[in-house]
Backbone as CSV, one residue per row, in Angstrom:
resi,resn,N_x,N_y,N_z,CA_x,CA_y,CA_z,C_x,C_y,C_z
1,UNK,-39.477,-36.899,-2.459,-40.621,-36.813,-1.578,-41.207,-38.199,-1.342
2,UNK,-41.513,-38.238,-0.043,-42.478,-39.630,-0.089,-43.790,-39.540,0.569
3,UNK,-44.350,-39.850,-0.049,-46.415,-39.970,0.382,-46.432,-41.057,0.759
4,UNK,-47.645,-41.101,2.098,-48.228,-42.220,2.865,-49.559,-41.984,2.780
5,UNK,-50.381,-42.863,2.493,-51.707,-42.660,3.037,-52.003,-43.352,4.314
6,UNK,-52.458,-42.853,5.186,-53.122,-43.256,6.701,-54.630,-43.808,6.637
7,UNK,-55.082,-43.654,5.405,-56.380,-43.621,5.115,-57.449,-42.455,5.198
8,UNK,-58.754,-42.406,4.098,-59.999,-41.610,4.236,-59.080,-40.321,3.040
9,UNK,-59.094,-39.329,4.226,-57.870,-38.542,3.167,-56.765,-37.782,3.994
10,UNK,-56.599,-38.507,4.972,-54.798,-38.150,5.503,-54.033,-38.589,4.739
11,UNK,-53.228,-38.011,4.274,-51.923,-38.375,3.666,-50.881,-37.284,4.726
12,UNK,-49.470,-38.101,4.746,-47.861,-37.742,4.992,-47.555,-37.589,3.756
13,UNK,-47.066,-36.017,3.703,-45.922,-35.764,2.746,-44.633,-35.598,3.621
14,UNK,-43.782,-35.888,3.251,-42.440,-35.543,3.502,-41.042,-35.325,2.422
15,UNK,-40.776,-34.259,2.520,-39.621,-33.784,1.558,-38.817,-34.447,1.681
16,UNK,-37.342,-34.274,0.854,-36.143,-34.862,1.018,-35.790,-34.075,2.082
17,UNK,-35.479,-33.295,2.414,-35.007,-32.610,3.402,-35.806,-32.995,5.321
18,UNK,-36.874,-33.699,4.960,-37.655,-34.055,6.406,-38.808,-33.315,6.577
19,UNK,-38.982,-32.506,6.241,-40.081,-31.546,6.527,-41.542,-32.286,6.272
20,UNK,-42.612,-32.561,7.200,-43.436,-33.489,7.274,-44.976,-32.342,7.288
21,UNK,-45.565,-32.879,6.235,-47.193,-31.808,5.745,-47.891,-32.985,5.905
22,UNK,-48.947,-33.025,7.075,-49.714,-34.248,7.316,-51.621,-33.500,6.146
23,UNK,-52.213,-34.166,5.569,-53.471,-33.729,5.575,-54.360,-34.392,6.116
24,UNK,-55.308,-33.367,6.477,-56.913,-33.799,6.826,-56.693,-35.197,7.758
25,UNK,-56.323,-35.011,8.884,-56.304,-36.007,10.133,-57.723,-36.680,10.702
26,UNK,-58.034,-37.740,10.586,-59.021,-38.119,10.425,-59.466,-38.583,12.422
27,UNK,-60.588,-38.922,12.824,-60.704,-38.907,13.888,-61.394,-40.594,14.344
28,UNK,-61.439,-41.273,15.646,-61.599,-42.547,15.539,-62.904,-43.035,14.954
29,UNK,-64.343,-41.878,14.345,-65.461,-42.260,13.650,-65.192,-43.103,12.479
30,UNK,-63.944,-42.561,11.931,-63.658,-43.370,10.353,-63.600,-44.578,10.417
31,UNK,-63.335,-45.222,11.242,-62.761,-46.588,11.595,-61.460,-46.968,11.360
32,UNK,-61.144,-46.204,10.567,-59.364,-46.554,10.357,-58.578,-46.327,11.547
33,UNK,-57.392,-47.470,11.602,-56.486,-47.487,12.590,-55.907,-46.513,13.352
34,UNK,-56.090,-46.081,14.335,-55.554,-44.679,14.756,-54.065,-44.791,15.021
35,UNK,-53.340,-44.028,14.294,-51.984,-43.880,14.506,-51.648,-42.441,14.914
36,UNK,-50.743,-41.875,15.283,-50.266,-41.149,15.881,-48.768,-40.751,15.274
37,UNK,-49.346,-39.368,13.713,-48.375,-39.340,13.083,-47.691,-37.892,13.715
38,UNK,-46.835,-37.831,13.295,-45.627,-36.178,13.803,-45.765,-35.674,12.270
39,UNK,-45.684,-34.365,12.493,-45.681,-33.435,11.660,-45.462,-32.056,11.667
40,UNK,-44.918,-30.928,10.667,-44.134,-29.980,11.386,-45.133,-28.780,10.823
41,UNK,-46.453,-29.583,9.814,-47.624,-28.701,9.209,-48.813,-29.652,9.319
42,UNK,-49.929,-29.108,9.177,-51.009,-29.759,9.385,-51.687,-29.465,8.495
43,UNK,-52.393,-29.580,7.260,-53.778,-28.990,6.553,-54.815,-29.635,6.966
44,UNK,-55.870,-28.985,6.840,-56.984,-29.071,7.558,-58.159,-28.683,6.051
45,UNK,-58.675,-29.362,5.720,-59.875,-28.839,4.495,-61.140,-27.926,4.917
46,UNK,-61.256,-28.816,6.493,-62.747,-28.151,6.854,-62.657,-28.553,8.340
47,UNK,-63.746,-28.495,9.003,-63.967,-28.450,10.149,-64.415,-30.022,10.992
48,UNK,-64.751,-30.442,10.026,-65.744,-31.869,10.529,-64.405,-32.951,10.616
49,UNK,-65.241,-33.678,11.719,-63.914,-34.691,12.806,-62.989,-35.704,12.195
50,UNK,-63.446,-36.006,10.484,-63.257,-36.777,10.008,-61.870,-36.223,9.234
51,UNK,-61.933,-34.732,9.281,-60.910,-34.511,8.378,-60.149,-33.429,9.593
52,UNK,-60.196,-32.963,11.070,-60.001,-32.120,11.630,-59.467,-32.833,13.080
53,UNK,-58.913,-33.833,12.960,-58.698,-33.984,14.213,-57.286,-34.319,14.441
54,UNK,-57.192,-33.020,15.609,-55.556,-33.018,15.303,-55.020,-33.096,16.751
55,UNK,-56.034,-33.831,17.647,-55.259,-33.892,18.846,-54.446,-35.818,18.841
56,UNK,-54.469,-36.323,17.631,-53.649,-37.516,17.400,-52.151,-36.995,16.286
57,UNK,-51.990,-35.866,16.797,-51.233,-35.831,15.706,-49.873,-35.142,16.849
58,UNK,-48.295,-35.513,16.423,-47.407,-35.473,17.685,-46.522,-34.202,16.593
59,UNK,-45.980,-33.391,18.160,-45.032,-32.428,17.897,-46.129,-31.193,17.597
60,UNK,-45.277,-30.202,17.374,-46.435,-28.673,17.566,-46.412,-28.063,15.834
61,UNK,-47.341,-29.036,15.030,-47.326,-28.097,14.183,-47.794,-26.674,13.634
62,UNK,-47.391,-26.453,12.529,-48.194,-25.244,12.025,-50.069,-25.539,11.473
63,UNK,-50.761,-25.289,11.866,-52.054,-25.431,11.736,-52.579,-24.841,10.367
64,UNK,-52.589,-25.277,9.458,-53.188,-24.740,8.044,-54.679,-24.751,7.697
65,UNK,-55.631,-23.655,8.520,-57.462,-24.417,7.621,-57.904,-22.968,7.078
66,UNK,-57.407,-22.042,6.512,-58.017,-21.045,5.976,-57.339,-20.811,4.669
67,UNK,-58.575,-20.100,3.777,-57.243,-19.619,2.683,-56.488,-18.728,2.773
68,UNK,-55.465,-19.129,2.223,-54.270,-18.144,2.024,-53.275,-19.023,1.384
69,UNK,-51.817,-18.220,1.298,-50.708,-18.734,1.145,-49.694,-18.395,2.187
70,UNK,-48.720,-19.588,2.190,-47.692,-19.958,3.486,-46.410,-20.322,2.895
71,UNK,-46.053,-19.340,3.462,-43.843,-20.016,3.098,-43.932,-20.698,4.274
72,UNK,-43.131,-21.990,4.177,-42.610,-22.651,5.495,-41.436,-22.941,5.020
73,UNK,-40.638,-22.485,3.928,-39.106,-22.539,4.476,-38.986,-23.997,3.271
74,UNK,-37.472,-24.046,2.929,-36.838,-24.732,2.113,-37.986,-25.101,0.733
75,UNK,-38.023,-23.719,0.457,-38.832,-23.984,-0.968,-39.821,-24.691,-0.963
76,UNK,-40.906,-24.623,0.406,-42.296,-25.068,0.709,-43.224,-24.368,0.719
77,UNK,-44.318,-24.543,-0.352,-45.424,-23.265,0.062,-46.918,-24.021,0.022
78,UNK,-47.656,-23.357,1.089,-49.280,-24.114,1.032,-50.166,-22.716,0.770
79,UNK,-51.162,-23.138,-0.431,-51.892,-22.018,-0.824,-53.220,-22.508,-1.232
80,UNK,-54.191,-21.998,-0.151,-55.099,-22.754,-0.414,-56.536,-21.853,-0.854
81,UNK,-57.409,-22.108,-1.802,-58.772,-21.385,-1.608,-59.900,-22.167,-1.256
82,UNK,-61.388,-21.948,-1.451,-62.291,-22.450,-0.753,-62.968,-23.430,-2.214
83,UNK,-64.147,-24.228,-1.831,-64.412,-24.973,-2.889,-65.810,-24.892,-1.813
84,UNK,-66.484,-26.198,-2.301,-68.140,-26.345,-2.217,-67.669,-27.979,-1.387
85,UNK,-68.352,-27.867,-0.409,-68.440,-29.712,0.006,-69.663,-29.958,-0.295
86,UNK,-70.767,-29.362,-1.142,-72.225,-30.070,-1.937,-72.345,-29.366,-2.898
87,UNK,-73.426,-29.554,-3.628,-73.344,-29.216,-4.342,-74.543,-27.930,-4.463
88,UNK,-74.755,-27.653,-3.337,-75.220,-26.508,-3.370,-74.716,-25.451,-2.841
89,UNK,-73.936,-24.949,-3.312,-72.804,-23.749,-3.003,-72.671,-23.335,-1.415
90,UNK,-72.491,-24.865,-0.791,-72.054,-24.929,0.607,-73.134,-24.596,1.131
91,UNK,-74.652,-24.687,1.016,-75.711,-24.483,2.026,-75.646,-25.882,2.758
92,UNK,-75.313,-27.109,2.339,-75.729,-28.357,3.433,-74.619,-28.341,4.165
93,UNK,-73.099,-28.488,3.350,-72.403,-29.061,4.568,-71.091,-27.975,4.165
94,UNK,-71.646,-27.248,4.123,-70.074,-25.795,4.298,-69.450,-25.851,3.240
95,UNK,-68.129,-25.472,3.234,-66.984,-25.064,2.508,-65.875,-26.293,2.788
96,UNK,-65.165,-26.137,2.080,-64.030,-26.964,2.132,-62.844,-26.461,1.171
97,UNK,-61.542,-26.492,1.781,-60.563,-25.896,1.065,-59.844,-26.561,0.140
98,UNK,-59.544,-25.647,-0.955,-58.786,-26.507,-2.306,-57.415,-26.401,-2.087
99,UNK,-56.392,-27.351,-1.697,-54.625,-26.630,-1.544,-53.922,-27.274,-2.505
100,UNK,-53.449,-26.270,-2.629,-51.948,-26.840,-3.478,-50.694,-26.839,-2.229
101,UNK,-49.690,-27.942,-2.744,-49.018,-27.674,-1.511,-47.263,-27.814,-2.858
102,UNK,-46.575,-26.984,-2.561,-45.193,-27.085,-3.497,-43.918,-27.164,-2.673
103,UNK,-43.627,-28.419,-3.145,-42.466,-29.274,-2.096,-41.681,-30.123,-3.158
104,UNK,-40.148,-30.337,-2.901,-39.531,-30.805,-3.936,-39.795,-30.799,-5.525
105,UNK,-40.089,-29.435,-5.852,-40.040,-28.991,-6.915,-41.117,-29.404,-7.864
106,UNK,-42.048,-30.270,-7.107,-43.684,-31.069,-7.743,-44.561,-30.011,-6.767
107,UNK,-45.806,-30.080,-7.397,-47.133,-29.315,-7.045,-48.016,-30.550,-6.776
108,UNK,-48.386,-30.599,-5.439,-49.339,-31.620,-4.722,-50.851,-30.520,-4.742
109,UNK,-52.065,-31.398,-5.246,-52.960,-30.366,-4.785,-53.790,-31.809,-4.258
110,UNK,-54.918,-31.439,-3.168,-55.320,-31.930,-2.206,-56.830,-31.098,-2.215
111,UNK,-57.889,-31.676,-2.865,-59.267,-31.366,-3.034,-60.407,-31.119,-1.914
112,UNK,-59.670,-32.060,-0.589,-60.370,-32.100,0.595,-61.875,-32.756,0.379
113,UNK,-63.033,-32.067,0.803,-64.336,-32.770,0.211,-64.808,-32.148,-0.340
114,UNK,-64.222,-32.093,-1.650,-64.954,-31.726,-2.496,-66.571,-32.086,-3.150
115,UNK,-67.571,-31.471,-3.306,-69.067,-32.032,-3.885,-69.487,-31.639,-4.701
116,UNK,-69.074,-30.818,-5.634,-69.485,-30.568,-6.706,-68.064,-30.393,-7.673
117,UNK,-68.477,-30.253,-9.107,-67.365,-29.810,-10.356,-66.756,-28.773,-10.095
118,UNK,-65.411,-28.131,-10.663,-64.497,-27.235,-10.243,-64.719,-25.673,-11.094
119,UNK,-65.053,-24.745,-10.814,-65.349,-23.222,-11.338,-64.062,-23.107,-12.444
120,UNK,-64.895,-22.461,-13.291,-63.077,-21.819,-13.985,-62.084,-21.609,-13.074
121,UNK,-62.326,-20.694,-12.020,-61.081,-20.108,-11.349,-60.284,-21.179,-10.552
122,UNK,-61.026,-21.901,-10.134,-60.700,-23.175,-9.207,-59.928,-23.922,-9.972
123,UNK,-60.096,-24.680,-10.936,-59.718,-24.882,-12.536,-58.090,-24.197,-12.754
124,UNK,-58.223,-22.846,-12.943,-57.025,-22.012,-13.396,-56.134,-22.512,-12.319
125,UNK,-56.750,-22.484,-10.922,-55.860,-22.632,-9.464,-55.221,-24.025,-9.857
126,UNK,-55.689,-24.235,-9.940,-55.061,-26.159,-9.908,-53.952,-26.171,-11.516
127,UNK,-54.306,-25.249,-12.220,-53.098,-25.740,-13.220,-51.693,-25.836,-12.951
128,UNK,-51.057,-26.523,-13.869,-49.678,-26.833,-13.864,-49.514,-28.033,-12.326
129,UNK,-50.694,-28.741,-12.042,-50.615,-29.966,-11.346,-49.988,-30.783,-11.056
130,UNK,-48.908,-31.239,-10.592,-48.673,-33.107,-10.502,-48.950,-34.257,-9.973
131,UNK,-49.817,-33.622,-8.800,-50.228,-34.855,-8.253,-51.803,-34.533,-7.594
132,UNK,-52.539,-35.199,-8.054,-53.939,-34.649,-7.985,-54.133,-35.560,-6.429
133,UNK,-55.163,-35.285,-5.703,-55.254,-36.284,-4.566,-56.906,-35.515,-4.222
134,UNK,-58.030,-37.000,-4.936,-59.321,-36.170,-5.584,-60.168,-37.222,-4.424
135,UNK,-61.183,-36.572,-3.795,-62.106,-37.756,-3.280,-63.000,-38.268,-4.408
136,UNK,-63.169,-39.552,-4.167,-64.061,-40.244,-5.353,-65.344,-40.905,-5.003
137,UNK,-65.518,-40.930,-3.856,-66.388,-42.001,-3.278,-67.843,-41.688,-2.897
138,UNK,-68.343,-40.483,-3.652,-69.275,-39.832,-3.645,-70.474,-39.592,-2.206
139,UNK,-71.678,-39.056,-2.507,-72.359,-38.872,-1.071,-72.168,-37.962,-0.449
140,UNK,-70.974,-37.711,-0.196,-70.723,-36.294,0.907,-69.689,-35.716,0.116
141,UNK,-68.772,-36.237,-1.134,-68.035,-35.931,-2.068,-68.808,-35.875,-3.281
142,UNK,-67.586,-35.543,-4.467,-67.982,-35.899,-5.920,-68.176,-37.681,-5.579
143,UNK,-68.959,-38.063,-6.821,-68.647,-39.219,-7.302,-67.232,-39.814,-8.517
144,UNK,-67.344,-41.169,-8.655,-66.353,-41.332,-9.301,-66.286,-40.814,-10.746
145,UNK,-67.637,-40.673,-11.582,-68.071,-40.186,-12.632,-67.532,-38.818,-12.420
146,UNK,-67.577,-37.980,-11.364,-67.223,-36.726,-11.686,-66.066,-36.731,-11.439
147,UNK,-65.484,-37.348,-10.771,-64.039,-37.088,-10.196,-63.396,-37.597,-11.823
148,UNK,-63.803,-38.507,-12.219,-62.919,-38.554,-13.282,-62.913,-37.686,-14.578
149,UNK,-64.451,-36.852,-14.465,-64.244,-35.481,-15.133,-63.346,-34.354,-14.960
150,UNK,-63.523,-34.607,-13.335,-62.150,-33.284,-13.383,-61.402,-33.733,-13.316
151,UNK,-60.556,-34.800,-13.212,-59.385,-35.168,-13.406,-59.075,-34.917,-15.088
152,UNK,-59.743,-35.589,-15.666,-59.857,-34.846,-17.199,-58.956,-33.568,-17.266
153,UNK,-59.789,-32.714,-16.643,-59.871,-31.368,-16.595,-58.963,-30.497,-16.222
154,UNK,-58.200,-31.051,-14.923,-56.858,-30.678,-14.387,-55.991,-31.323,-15.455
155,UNK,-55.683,-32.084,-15.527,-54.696,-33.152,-16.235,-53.362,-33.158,-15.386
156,UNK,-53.456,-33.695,-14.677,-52.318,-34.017,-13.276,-51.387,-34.964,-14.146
157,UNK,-50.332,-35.028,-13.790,-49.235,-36.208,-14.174,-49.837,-37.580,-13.552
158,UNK,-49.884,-37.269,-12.198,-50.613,-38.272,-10.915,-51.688,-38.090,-10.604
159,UNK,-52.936,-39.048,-10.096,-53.842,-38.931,-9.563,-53.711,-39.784,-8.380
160,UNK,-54.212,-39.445,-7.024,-54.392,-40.467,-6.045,-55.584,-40.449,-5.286
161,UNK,-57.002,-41.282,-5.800,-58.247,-41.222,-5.095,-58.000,-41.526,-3.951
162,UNK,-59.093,-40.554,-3.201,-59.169,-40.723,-1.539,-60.539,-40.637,-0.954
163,UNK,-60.775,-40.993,0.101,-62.155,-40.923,0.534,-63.527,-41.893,-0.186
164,UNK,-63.075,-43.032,-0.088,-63.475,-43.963,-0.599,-63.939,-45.256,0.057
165,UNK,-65.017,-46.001,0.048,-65.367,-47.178,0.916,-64.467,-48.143,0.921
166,UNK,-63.683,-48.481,2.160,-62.933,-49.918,2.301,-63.730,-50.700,3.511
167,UNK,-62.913,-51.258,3.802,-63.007,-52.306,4.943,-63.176,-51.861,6.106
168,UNK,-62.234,-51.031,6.535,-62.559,-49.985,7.632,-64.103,-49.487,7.681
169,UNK,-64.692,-48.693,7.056,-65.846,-47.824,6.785,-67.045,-48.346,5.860
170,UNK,-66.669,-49.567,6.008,-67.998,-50.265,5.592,-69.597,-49.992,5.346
171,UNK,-69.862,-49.470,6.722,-71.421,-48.932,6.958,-71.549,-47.411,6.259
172,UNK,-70.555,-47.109,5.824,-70.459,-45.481,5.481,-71.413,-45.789,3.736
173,UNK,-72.493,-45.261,3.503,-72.865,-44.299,2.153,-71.963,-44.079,0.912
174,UNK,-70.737,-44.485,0.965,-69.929,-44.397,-0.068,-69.449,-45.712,-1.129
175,UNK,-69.243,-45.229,-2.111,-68.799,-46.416,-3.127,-67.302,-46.453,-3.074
176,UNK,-66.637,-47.803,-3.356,-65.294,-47.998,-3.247,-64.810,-47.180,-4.465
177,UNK,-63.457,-47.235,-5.286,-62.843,-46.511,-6.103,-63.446,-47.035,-7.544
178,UNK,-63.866,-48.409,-7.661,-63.856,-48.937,-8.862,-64.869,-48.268,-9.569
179,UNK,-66.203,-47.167,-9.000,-66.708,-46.456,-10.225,-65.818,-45.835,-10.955
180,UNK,-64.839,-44.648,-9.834,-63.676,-44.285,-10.704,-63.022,-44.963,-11.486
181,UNK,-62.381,-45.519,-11.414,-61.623,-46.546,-12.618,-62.252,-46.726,-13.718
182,UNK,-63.902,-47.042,-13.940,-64.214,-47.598,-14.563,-64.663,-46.233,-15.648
183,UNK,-64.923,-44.810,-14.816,-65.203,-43.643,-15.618,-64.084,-43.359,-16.047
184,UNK,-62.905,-43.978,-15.884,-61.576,-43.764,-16.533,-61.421,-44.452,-17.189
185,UNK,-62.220,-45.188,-17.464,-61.395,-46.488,-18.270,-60.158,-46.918,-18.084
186,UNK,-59.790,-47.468,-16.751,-58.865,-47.599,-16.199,-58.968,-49.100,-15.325
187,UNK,-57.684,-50.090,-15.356,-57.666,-51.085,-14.514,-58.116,-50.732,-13.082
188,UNK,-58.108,-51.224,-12.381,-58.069,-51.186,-11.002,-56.173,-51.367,-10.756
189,UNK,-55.874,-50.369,-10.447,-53.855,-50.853,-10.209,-53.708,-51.265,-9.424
190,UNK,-52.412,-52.423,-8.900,-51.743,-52.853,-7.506,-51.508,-51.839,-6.903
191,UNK,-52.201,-51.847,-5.398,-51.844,-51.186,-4.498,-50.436,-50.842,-3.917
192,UNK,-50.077,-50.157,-3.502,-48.587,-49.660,-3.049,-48.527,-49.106,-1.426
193,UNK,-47.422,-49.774,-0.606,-47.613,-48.942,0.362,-47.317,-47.502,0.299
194,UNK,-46.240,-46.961,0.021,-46.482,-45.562,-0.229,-45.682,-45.248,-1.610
195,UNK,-45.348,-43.978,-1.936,-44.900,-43.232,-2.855,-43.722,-42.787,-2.924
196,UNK,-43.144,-42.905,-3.100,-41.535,-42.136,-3.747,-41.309,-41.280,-4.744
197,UNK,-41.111,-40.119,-4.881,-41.265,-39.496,-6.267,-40.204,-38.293,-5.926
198,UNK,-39.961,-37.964,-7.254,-39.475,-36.650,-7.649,-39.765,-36.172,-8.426
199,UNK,-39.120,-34.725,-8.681,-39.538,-34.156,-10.221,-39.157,-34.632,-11.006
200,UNK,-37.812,-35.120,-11.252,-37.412,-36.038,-12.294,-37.702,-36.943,-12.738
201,UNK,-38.456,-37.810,-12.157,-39.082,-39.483,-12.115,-40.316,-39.739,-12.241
202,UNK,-41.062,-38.265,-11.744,-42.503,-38.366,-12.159,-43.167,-38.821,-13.534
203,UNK,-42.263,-38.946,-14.391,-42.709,-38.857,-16.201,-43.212,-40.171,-15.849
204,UNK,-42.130,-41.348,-15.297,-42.473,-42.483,-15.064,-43.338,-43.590,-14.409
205,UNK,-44.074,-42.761,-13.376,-45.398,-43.042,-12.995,-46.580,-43.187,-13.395
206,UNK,-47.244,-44.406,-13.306,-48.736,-44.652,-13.974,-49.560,-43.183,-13.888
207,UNK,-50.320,-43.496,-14.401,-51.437,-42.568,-14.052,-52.125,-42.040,-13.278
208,UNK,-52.234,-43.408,-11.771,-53.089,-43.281,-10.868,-52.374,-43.859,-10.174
209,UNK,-52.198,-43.776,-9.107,-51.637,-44.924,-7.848,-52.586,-44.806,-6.859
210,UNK,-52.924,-46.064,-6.096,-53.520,-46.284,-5.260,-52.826,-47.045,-3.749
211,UNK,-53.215,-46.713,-2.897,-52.272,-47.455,-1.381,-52.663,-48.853,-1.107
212,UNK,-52.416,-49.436,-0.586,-52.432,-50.398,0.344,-53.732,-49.721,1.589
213,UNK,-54.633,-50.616,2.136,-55.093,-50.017,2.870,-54.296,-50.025,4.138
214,UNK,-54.583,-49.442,4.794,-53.914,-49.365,5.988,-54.492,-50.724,7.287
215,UNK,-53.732,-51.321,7.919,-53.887,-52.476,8.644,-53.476,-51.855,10.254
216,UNK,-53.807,-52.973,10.825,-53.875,-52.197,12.194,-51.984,-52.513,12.746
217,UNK,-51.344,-51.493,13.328,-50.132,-51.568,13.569,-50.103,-52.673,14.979
């Protein structure tokens, strides 16, 4: 499998086989570079432009924003339930969906905007993890303090913070990753442009990986 981040919290998954699961398509408010990725699935967390905008996105995918679960074929499944984007049981800014997505034989789960800590059941949902992909950058998310509680909590093989202040999104209310790190007691790691992984190879991966930000093409 290989992961891209596009920035905010789009990520490209793509299987060995080609099969392309774009998330949470971000819209030109973010400031990040607008690219124009193809994809043959789409997840969607929530409704708002930042994570829902899918008229930059090429080819006719399958549209994923509710819960449920989805076969899409060659041992791909997206199963998603609902979570809190505040922390008041979605009275400020709605719902947002929790997915797991299972592709090349690893379990990707994808938090969306999450704003508060994870319920038992939410918790149970996410076990047997490998690759956590948590917003950290607090404000309209968890913060890094919490994110690195539930990361705790899941215990992912991988973690990959998202939704976080860079360069792009400057004026945005959010803190960069390094609270996280630091509630981890964790370096800050070299950035990577993207990911390569399998089930087999995963043992061998840090803890956390972080991207490269994205530059203008």
């Amino acid at each position: 499998m290989l992961i891209e981040w596009n920035g905010h919290s789009e990520f490209l998954l793509e299987s060995a086989s080609g099969y392309r699961i774009l998330t949470d398509p971000f819209d030109p408010n973010t400031g990040y570079p607008m690219r124009r990725p193809g994809a043959d699935a789409v997840v969607v967390s929530h409704g708002h432009g930042d994570h829902s905008y899918l008229d930059k996105v090429d080819g006719h995918p399958i549209v994923l924003d509710a819960p449920g679960r989805t076969e899409l074929g060659d041992g791909i499944t997206v199963e998603s339930i609902l979570g809190d984007h505040d922390d008041c049981q979605g009275k400020k800014r709605g719902k947002t969906l929790i997915t797991k997505i299972r592709m090349d034989g690893l379990s990707i789960a994808h938090l969306g905007d999450l704003g508060c800590p994870l319920s038992p059941e939410q918790l149970d949902f996410l076990s047997g993890t490998d690759i956590l992909m948590v917003p950290v950058g607090g404000f309209f998310t968890i913060d890094g303090e919490t994110a690195a509680d539930l990361v705790r909590a899941v215990s992912p093989k991988v973690t990959i913070p998202m939704h976080y202040k860079t360069k792009w999104n400057e004026s945005w209310p959010i803190t960069g990753p390094e609270p996280f790190y630091e509630a981890m007691c964790l370096p800050l790691p070299d950035p990577v442009p993207l990911l390569r992984v399998t089930a087999e190879d995963i043992v061998c991966l840090p803890a956390t990986v972080m991207f490269e930000t994205p530059e203008e093409s």
